[in-house]
CHARMM internal coordinates of N, CA and C (Angstrom, degrees):
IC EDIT
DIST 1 N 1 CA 1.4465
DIST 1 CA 1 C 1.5234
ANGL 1 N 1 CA 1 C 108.73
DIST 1 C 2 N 1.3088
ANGL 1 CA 1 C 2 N 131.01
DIHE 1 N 1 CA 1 C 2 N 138.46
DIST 2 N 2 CA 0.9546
ANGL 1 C 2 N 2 CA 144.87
DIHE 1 CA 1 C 2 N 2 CA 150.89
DIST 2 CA 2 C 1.3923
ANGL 2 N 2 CA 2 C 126.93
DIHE 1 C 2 N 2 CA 2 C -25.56
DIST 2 C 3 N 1.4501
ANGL 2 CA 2 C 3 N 132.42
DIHE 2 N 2 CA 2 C 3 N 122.51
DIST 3 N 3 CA 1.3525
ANGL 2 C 3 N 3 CA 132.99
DIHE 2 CA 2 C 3 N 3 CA 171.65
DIST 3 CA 3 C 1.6096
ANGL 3 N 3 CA 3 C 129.65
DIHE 2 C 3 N 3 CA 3 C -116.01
DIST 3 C 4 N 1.6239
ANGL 3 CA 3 C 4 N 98.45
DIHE 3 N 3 CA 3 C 4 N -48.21
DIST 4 N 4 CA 1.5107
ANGL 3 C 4 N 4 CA 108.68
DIHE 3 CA 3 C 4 N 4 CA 168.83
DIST 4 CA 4 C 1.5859
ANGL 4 N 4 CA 4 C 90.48
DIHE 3 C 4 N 4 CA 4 C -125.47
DIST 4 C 5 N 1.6391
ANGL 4 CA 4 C 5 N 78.03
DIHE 4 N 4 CA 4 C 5 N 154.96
DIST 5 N 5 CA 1.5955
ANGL 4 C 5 N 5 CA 119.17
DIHE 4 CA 4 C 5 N 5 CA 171.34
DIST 5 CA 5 C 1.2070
ANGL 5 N 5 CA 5 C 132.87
DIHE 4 C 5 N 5 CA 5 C -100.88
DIST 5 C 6 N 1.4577
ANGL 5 CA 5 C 6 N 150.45
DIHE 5 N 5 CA 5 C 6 N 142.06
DIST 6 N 6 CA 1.3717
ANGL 5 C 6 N 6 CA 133.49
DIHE 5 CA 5 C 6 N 6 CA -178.96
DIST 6 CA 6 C 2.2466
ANGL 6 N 6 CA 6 C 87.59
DIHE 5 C 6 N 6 CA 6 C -95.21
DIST 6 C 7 N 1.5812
ANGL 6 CA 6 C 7 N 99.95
DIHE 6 N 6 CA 6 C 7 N -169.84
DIST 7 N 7 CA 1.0765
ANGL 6 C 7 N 7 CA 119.38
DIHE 6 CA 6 C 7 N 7 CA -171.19
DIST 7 CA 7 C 1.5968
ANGL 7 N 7 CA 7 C 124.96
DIHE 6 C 7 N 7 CA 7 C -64.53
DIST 7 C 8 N 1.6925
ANGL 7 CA 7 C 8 N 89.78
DIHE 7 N 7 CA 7 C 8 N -5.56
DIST 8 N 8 CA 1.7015
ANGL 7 C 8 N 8 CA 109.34
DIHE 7 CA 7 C 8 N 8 CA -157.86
DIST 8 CA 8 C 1.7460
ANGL 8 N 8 CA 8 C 89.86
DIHE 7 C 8 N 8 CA 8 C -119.25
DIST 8 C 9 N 1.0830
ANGL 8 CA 8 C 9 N 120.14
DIHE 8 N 8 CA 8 C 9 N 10.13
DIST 9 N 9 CA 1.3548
ANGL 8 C 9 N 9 CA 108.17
DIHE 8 CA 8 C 9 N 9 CA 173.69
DIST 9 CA 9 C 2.2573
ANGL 9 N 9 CA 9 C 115.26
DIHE 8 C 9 N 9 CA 9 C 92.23
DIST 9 C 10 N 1.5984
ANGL 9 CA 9 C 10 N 97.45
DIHE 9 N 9 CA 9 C 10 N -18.42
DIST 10 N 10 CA 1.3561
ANGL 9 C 10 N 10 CA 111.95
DIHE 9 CA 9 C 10 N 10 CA -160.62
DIST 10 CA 10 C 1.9150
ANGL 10 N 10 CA 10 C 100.71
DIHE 9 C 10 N 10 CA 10 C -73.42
DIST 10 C 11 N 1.0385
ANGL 10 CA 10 C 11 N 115.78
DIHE 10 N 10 CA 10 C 11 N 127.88
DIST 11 N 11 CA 1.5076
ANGL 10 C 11 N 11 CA 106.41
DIHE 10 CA 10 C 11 N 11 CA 177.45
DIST 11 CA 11 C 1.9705
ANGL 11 N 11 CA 11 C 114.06
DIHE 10 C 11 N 11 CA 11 C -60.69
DIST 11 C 12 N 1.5327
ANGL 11 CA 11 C 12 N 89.67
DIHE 11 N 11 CA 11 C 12 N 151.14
DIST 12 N 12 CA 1.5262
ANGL 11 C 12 N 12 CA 92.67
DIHE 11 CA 11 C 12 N 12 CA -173.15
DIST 12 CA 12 C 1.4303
ANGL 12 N 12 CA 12 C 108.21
DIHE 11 C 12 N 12 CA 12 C -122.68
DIST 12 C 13 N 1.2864
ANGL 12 CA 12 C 13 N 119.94
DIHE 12 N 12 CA 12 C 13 N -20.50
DIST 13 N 13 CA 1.3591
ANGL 12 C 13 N 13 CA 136.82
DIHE 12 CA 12 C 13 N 13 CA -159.06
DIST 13 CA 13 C 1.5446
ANGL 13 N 13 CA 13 C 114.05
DIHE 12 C 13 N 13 CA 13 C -145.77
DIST 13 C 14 N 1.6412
ANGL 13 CA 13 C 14 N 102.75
DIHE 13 N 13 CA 13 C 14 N 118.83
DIST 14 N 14 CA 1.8631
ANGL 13 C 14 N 14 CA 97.40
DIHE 13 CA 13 C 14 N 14 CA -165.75
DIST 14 CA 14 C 1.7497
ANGL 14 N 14 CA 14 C 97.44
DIHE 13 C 14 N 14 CA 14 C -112.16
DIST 14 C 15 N 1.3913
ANGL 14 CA 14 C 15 N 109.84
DIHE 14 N 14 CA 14 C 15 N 175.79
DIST 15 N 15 CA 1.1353
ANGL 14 C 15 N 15 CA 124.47
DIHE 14 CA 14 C 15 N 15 CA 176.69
DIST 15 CA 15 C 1.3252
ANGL 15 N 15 CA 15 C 115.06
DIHE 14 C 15 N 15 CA 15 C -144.27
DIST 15 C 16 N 1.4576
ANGL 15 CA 15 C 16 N 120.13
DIHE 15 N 15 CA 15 C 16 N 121.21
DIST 16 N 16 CA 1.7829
ANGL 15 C 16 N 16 CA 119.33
DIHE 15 CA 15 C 16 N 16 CA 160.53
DIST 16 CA 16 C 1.6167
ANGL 16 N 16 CA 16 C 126.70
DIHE 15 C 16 N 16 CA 16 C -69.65
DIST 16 C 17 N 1.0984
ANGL 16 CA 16 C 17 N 100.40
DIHE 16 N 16 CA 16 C 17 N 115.53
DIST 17 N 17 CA 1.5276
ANGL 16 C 17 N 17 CA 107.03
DIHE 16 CA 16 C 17 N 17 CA 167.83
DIST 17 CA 17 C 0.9471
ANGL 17 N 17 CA 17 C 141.58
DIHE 16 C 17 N 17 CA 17 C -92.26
DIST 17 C 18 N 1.7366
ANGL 17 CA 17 C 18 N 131.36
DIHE 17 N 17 CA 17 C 18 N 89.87
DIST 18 N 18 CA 1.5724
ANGL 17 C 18 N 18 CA 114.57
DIHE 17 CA 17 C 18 N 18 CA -171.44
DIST 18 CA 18 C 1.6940
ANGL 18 N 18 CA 18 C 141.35
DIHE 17 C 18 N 18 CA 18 C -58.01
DIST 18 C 19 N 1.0650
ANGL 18 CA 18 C 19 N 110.92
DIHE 18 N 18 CA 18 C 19 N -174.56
DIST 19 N 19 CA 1.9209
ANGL 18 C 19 N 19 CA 102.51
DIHE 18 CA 18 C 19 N 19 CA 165.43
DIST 19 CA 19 C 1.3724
ANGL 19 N 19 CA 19 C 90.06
DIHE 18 C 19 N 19 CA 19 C -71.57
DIST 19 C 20 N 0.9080
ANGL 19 CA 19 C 20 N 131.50
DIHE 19 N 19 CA 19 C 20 N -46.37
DIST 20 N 20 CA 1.6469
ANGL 19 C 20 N 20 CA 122.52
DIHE 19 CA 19 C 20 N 20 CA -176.25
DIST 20 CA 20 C 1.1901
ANGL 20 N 20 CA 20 C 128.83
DIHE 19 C 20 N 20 CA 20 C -82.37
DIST 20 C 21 N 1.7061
ANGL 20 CA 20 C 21 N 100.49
DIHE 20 N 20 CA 20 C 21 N 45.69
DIST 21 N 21 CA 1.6334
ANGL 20 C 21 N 21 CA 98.69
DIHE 20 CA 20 C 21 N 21 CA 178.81
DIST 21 CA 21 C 1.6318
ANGL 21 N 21 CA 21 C 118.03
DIHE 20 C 21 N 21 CA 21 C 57.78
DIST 21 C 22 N 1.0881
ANGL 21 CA 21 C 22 N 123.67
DIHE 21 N 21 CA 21 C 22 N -35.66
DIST 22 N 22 CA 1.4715
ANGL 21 C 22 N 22 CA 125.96
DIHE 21 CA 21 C 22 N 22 CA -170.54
DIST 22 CA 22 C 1.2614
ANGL 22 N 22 CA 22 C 96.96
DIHE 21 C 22 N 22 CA 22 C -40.78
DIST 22 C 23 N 1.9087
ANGL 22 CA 22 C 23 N 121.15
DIHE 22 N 22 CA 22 C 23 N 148.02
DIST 23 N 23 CA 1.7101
ANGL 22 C 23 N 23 CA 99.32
DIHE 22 CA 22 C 23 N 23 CA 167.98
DIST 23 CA 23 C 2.0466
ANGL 23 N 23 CA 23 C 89.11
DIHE 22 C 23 N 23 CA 23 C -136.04
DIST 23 C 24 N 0.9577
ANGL 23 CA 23 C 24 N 112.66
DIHE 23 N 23 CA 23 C 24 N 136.99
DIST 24 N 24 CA 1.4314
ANGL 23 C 24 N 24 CA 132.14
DIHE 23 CA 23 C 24 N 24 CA 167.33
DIST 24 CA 24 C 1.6243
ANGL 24 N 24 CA 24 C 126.10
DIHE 23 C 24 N 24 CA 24 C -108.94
DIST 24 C 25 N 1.2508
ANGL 24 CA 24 C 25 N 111.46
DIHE 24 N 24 CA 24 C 25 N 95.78
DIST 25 N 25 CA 1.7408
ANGL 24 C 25 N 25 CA 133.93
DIHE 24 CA 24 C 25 N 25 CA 177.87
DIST 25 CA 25 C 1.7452
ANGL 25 N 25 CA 25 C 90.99
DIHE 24 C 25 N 25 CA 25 C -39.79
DIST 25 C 26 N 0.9029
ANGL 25 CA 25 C 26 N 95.24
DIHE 25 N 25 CA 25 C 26 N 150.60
DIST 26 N 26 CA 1.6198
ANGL 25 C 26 N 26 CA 117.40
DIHE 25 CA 25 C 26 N 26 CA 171.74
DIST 26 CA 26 C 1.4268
ANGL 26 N 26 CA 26 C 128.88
DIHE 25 C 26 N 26 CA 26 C -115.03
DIST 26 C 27 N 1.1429
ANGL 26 CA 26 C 27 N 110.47
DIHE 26 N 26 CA 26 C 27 N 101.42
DIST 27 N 27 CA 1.5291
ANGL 26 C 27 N 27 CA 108.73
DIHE 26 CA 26 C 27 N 27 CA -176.97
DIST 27 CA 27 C 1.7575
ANGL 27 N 27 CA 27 C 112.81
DIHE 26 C 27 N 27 CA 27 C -34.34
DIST 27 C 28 N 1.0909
ANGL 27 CA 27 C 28 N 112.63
DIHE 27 N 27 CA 27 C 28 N 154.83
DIST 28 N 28 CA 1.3941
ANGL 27 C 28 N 28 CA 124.74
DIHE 27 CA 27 C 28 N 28 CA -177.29
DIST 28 CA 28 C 1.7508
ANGL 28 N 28 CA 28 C 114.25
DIHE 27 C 28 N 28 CA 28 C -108.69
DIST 28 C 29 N 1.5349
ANGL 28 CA 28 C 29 N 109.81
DIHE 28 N 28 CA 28 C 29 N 32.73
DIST 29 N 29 CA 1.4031
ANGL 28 C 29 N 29 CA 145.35
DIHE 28 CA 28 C 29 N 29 CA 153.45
DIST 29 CA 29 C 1.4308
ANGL 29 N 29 CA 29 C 122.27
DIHE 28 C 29 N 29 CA 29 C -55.56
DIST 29 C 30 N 1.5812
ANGL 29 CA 29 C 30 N 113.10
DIHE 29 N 29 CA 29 C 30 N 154.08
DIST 30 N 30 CA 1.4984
ANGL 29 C 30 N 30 CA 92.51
DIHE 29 CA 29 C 30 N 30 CA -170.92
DIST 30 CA 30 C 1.4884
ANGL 30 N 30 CA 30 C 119.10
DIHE 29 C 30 N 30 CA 30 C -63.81
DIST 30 C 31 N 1.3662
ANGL 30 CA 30 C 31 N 122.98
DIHE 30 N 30 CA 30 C 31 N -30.16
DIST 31 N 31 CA 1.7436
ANGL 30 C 31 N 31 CA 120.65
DIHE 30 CA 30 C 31 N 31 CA 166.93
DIST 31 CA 31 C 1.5840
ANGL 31 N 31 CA 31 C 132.00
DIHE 30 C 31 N 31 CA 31 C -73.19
DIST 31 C 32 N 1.5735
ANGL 31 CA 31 C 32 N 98.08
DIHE 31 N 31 CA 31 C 32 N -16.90
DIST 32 N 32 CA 1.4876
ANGL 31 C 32 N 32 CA 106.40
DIHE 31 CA 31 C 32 N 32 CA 154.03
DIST 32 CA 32 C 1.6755
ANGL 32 N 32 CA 32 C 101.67
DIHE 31 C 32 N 32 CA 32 C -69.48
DIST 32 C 33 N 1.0691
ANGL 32 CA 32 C 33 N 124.64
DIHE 32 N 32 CA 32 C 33 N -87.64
DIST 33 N 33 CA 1.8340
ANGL 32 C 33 N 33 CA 125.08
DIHE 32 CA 32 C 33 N 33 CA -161.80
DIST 33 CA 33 C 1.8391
ANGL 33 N 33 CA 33 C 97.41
DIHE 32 C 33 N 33 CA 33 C -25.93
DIST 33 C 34 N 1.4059
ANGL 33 CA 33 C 34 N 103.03
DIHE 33 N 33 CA 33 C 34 N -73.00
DIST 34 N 34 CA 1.3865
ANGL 33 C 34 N 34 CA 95.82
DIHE 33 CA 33 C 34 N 34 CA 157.44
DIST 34 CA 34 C 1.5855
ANGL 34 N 34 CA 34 C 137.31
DIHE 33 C 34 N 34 CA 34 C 10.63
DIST 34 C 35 N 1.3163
ANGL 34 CA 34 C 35 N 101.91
DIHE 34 N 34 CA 34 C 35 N -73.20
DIST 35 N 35 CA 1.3533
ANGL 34 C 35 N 35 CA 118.58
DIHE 34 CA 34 C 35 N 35 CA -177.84
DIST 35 CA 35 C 1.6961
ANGL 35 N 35 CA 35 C 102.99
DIHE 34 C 35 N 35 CA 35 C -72.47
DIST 35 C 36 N 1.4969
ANGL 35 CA 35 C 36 N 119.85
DIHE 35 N 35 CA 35 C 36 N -27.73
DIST 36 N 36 CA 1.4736
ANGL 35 C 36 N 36 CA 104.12
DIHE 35 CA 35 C 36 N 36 CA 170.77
DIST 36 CA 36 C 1.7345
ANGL 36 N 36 CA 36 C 119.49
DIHE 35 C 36 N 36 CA 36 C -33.91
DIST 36 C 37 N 1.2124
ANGL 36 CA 36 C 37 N 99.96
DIHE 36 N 36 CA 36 C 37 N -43.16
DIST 37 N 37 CA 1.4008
ANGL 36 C 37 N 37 CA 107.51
DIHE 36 CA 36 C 37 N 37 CA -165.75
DIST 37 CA 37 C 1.5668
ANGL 37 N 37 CA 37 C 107.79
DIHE 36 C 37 N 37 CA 37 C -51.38
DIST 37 C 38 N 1.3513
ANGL 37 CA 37 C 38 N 110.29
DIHE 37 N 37 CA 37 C 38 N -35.17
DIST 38 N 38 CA 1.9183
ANGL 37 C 38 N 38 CA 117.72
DIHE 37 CA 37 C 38 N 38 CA -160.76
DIST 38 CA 38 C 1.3184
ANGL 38 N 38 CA 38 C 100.55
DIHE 37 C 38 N 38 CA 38 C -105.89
DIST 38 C 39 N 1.6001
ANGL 38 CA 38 C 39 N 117.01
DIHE 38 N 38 CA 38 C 39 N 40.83
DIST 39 N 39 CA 1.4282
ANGL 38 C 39 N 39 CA 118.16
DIHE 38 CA 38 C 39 N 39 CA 162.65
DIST 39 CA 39 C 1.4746
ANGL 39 N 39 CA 39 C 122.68
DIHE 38 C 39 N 39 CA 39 C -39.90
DIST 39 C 40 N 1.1089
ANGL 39 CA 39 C 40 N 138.67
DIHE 39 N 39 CA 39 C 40 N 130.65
DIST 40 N 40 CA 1.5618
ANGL 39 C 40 N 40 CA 131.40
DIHE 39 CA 39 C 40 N 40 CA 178.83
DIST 40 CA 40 C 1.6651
ANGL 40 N 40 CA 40 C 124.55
DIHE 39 C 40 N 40 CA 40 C 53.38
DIST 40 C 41 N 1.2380
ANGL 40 CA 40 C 41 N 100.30
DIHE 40 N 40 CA 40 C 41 N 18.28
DIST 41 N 41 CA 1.3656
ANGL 40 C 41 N 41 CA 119.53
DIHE 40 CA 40 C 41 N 41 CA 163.58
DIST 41 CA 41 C 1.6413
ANGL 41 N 41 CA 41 C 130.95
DIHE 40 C 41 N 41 CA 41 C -99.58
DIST 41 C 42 N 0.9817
ANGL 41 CA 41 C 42 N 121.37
DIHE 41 N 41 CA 41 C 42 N 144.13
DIST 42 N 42 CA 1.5970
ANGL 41 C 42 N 42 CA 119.46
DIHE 41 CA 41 C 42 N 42 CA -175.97
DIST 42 CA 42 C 1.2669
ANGL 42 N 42 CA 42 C 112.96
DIHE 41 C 42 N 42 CA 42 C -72.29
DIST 42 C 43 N 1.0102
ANGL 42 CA 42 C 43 N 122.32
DIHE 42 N 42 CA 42 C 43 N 125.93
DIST 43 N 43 CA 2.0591
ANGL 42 C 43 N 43 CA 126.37
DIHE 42 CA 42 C 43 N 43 CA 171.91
DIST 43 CA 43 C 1.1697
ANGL 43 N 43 CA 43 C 84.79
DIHE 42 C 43 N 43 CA 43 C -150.26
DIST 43 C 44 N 1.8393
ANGL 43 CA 43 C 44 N 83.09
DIHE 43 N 43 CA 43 C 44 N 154.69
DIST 44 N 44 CA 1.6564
ANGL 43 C 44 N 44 CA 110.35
DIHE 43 CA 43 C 44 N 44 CA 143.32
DIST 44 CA 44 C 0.9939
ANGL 44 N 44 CA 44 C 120.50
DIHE 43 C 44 N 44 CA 44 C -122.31
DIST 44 C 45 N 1.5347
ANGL 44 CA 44 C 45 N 118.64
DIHE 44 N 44 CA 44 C 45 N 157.56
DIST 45 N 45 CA 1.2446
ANGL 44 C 45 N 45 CA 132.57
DIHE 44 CA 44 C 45 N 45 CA -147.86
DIST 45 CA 45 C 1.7344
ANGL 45 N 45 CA 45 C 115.88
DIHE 44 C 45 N 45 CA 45 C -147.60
DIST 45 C 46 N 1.1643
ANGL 45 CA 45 C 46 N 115.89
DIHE 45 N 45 CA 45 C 46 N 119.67
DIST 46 N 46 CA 1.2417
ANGL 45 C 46 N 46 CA 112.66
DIHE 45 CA 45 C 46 N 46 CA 175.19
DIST 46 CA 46 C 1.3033
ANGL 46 N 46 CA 46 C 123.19
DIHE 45 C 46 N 46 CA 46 C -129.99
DIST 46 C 47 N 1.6471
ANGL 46 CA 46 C 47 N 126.54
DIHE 46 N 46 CA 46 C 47 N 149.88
DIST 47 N 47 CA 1.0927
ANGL 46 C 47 N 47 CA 127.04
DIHE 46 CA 46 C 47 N 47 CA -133.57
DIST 47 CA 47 C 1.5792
ANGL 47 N 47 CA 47 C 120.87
DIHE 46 C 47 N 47 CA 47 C 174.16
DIST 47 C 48 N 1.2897
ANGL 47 CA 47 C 48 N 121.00
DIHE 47 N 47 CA 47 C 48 N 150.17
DIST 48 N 48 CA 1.3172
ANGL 47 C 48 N 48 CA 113.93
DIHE 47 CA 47 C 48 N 48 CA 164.60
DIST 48 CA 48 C 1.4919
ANGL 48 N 48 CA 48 C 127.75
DIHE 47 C 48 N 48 CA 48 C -56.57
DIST 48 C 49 N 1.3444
ANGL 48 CA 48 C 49 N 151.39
DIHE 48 N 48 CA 48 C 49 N 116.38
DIST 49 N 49 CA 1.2182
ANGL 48 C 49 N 49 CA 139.49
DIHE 48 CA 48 C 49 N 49 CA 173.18
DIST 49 CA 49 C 1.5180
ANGL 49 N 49 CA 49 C 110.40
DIHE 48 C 49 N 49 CA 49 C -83.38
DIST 49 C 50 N 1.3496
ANGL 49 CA 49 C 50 N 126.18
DIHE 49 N 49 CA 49 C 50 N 166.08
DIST 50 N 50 CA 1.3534
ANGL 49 C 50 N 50 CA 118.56
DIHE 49 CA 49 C 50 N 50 CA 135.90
DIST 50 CA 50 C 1.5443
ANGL 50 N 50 CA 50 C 99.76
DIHE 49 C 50 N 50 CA 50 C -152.05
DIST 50 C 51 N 1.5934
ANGL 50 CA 50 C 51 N 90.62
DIHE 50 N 50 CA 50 C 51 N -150.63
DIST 51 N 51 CA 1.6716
ANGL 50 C 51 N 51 CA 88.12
DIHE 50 CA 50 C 51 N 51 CA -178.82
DIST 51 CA 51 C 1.6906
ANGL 51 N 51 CA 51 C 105.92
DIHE 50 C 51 N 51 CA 51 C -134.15
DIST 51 C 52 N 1.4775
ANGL 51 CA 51 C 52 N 119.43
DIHE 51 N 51 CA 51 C 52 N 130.81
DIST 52 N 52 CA 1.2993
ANGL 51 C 52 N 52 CA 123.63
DIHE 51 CA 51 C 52 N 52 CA -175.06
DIST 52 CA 52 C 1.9220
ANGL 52 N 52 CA 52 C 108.80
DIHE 51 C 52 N 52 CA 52 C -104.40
DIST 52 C 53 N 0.6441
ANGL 52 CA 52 C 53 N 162.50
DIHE 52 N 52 CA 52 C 53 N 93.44
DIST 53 N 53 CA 1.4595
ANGL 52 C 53 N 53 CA 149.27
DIHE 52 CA 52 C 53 N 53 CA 156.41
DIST 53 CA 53 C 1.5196
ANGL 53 N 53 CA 53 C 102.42
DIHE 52 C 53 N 53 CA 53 C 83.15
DIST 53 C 54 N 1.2625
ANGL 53 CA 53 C 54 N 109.14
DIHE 53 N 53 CA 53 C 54 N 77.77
DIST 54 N 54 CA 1.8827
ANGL 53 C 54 N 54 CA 118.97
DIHE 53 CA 53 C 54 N 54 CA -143.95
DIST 54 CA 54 C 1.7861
ANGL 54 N 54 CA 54 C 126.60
DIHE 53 C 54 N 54 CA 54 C 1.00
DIST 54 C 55 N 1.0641
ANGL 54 CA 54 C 55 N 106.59
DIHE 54 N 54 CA 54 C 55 N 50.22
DIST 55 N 55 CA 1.5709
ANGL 54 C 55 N 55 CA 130.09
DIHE 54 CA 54 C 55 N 55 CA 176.00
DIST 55 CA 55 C 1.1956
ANGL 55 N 55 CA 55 C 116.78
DIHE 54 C 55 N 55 CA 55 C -106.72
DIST 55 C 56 N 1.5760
ANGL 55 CA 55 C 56 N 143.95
DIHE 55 N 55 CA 55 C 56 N 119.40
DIST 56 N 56 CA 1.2632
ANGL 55 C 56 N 56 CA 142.14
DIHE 55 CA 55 C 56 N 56 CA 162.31
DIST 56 CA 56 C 1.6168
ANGL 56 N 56 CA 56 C 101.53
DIHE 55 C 56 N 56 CA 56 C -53.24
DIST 56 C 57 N 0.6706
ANGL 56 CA 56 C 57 N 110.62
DIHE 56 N 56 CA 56 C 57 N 124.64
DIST 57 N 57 CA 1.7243
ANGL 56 C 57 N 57 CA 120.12
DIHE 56 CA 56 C 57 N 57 CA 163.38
DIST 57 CA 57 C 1.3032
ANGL 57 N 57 CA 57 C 121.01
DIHE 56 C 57 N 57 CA 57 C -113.78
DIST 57 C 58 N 1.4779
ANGL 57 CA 57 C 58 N 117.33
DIHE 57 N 57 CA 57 C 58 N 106.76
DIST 58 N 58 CA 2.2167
ANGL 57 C 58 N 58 CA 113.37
DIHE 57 CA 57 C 58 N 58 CA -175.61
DIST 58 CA 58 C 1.5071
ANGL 58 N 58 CA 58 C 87.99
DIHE 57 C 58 N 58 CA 58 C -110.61
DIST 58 C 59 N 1.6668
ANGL 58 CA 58 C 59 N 102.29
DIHE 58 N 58 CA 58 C 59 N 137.22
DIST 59 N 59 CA 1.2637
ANGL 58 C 59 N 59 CA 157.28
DIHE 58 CA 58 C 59 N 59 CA 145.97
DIST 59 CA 59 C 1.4962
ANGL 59 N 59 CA 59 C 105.12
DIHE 58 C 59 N 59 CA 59 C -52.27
DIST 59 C 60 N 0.8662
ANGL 59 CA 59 C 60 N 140.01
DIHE 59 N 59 CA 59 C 60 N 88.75
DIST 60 N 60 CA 1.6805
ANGL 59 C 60 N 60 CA 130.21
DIHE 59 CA 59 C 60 N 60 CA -170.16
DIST 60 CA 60 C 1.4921
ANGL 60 N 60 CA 60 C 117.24
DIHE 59 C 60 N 60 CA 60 C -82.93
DIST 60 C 61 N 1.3874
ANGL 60 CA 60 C 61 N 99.80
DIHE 60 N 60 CA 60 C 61 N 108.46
DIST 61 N 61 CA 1.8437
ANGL 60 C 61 N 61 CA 90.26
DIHE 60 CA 60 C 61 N 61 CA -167.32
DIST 61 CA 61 C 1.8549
ANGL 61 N 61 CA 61 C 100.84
DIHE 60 C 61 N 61 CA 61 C -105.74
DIST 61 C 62 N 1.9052
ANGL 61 CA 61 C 62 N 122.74
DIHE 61 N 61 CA 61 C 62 N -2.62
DIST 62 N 62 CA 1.0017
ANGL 61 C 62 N 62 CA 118.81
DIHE 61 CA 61 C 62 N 62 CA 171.78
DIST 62 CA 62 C 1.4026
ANGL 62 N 62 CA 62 C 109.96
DIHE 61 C 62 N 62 CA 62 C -164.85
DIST 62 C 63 N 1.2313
ANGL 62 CA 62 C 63 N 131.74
DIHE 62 N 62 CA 62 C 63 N 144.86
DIST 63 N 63 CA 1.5226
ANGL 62 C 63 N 63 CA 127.35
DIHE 62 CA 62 C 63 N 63 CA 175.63
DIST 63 CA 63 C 1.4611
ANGL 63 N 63 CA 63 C 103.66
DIHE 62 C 63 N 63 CA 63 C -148.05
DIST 63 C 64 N 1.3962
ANGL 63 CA 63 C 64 N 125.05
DIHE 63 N 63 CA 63 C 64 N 153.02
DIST 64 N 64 CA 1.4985
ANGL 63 C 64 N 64 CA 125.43
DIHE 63 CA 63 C 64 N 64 CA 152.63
DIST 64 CA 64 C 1.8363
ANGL 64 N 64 CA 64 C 90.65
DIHE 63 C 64 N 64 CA 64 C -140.77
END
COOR INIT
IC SEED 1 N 1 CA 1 C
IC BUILD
């Protein structure tokens, strides 16, 4: 899902959402940008997590 926007309305910044509500920011890495493409689509994704300014943040090291 979408988080940030550029000036034109185009998303810049994605987010994973689990069945459990959980939501994890997506690095803005080449397999994060990547994932722009599969807006509102189902993947999984695996990856480093951590935590930034109480935010899960994943590192995307694989998705289909």
């Amino acid at each position: 899902m979408p988080v940030r926007w550029d000036d034109k309305g185009s998303p810049v910044a994605a987010a994973i959402s689990t069945e459990g509500k959980d939501e994890y920011y997506i690095d803005n890495d080449h397999k994060g940008l990547e994932l722009l493409d599969l807006l509102q689509e189902e993947v999984q994704a695996t990856g480093l997590v951590r935590e930034i300014r109480n935010k899960k943040v994943m590192t995307v090291v694989v998705y289909r």
